[in-house]
C-alpha positions as CSV (number, residue, x, y, z in Angstrom):
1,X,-35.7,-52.9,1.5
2,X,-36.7,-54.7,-1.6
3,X,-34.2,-57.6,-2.4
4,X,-31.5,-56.2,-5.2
5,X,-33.2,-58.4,-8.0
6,X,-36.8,-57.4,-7.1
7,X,-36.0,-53.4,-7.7
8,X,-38.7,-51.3,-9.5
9,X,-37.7,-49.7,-12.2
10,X,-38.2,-46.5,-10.5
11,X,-35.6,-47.9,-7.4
12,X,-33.4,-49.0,-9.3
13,X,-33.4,-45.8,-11.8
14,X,-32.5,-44.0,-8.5
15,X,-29.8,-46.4,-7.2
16,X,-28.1,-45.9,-10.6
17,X,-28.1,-42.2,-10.4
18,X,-26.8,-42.7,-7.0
19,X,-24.0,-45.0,-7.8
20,X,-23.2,-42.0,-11.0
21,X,-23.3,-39.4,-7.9
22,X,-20.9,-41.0,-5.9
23,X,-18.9,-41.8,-8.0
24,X,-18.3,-38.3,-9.3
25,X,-19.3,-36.6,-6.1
26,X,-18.2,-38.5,-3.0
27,X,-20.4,-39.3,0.0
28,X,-20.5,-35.4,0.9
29,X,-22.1,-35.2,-2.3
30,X,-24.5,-38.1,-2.1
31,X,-28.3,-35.5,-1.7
32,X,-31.4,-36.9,-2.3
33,X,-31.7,-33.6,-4.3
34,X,-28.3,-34.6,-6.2
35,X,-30.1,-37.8,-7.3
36,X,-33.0,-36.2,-8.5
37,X,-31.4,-33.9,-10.4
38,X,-28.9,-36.4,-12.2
39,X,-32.0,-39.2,-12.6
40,X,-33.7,-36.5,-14.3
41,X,-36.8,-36.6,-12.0
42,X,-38.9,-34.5,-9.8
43,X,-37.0,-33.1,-7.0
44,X,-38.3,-35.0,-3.9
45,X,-38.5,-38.2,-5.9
46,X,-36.0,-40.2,-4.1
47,X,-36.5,-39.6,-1.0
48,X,-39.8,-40.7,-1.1
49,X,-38.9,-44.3,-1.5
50,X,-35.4,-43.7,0.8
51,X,-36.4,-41.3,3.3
52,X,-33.4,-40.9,5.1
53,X,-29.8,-40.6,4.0
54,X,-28.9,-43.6,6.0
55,X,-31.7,-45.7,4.0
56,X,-30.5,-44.4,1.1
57,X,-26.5,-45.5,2.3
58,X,-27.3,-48.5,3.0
59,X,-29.7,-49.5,-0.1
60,X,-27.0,-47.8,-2.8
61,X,-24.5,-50.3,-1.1
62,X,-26.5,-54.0,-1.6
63,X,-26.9,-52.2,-4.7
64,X,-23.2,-52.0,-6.1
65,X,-22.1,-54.8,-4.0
66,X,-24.6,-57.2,-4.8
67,X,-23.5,-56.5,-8.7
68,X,-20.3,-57.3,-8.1
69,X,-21.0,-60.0,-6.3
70,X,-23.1,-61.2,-9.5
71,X,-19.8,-61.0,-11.6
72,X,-17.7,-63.0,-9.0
73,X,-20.0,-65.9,-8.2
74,X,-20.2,-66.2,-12.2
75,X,-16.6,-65.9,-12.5
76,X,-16.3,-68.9,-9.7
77,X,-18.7,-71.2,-11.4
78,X,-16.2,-70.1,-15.0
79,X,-13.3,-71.4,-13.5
80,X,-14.5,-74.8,-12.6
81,X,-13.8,-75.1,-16.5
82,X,-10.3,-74.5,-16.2
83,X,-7.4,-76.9,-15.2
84,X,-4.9,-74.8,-15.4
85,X,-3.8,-71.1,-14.0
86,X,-3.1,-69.5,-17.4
87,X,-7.2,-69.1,-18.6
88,X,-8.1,-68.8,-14.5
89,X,-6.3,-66.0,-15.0
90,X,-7.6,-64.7,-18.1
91,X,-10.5,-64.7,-17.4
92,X,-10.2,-63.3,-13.7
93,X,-8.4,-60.1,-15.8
94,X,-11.0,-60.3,-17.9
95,X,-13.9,-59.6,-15.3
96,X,-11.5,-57.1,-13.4
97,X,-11.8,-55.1,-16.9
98,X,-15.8,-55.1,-16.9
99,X,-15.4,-53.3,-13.9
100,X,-12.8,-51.0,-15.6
101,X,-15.4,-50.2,-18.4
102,X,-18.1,-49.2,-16.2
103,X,-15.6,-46.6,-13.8
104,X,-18.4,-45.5,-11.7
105,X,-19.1,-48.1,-10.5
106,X,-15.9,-49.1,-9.4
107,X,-15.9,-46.0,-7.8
108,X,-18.5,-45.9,-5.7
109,X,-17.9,-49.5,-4.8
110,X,-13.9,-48.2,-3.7
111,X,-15.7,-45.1,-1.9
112,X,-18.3,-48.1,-0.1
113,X,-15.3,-49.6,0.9
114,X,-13.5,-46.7,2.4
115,X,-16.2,-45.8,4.2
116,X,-17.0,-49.7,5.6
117,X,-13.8,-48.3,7.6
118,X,-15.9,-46.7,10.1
119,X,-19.3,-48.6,9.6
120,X,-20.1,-52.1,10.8
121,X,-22.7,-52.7,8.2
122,X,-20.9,-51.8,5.5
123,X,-18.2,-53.7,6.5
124,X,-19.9,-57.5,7.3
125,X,-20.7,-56.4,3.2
126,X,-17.8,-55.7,1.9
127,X,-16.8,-58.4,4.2
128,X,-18.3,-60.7,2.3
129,X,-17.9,-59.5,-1.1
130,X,-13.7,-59.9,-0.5
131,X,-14.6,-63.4,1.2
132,X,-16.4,-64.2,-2.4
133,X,-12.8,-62.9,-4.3
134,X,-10.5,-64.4,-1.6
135,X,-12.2,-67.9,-2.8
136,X,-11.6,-67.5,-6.5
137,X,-7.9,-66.3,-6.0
138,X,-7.4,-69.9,-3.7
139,X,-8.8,-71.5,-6.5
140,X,-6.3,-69.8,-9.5
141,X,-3.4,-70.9,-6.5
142,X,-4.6,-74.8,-6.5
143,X,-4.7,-74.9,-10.1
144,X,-1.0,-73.6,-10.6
145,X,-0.4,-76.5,-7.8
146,X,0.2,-73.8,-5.1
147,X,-2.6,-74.0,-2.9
148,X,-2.2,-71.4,-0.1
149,X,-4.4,-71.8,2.8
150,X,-2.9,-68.6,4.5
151,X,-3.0,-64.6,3.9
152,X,-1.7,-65.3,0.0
153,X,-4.8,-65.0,-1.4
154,X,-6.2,-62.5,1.0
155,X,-3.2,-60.0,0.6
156,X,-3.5,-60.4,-3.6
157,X,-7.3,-59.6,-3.3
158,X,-6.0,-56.4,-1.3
159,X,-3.6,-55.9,-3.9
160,X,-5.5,-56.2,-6.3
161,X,-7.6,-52.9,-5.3
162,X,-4.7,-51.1,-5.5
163,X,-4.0,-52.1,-9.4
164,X,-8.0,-51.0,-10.2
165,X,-7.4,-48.0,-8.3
166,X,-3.9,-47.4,-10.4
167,X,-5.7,-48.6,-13.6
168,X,-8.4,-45.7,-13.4
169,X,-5.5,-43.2,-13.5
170,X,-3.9,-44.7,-16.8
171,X,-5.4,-44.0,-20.4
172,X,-8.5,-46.4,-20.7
173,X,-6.0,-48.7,-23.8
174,X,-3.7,-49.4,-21.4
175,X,-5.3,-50.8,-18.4
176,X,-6.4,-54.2,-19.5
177,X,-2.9,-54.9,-20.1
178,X,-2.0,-52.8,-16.8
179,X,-3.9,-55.4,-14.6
180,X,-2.9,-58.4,-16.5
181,X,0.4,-58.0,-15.8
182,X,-0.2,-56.7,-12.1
183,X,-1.9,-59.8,-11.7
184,X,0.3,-62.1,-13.3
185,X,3.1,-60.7,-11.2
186,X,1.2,-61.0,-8.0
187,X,0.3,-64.2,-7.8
188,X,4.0,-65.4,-9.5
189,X,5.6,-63.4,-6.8
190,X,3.3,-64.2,-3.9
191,X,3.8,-68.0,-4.4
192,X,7.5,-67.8,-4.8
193,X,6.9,-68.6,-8.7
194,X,8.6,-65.3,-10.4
195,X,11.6,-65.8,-12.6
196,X,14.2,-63.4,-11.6
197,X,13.6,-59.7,-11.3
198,X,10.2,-58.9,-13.7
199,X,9.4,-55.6,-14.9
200,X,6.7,-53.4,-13.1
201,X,3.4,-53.7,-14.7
202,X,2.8,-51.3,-17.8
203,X,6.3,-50.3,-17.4
């Protein structure tokens, strides 16, 4: 399989229908014939450059997951800018609503991870991908003079999944400010640094 920045067009016209197809259709849904239709191309079309569904699994996973990989590396080498927490987290939230704006593919990389549940090659990805997150969050923590060398910024990477997956439910003008203060409140509470009893996010 082609590395993810040496794509055809033609692959990467199909990976993108893919990613639109599972997003909207889960993995049951996820047909060669599904793809076709939704690329707009001859049925038959995707298959012949993925010939099996597995192929086609494991492709349409580098393919979301080295994306987001993209955004997190480039939000790393961002916050080397930043001293303090405040803009780290700024501009964290605003990468977290990139993803946001572009919903399928935040859903088929939630779906991706669900499923790296109960395969091992998914998972070493996804693996990585939280391994890439878990870094930056360390990072925010050593700038607001907390650094945490345990689970914190493990269990606020997990957490953080469940405020994307919260966000997708709410209207799309209130989840920027949804996840900004989820995030805020996350790290504040998970390093002891929260000021009485804050409200719930968006509340």
């Amino acid at each position: 399989m082609p590395p993810p920045n040496d794509l055809s067009a033609r692959r990467r016209e199909i990976l993108d229908a893919a990613v639109t197809v599972l997003a909207q259709h889960g993995w049951r849904g996820l047909t060669h014939r599904a793809i076709d239709r939704e690329a707009g191309l001859p049925e038959g079309s995707s298959s012949a450059y993925y010939r099996s569904r597995q192929a086609l699994r494991a492709a349409l996973a580098t393919h979301v997951l080295s994306a987001i990989t993209a955004d997190v590396e480039k939000l790393a080498a961002g916050l080397a800018d930043h001293g303090e927490p405040e803009p780290a987290i700024a501009a964290t939230v605003d990468t977290l609503q990139r993803w946001l704006d572009s919903p399928d593919r935040l859903k088929a990389r939630l779906e991706i991870t669900l499923a790296a549940t109960r395969d091992e090659t998914l998972a070493t990805q996804v693996s990585d991908l939280r391994a890439g997150l878990t870094d930056v969050v360390a990072g925010i923590l050593a700038r607001s003079g907390q650094p945490h060398a345990g689970a914190v910024p493990a269990i606020i990477v997990a957490a953080v999944d469940g405020l994307l997956i919260t966000a997708l439910l709410r209207p799309g003008a209130q989840r920027k400010q949804f996840v900004a203060d989820g995030l805020d409140l996350l790290v504040r509470s998970l390093t002891n640094d929260a000021d009485g009893d804050p409200a719930a996010p968006g509340a």
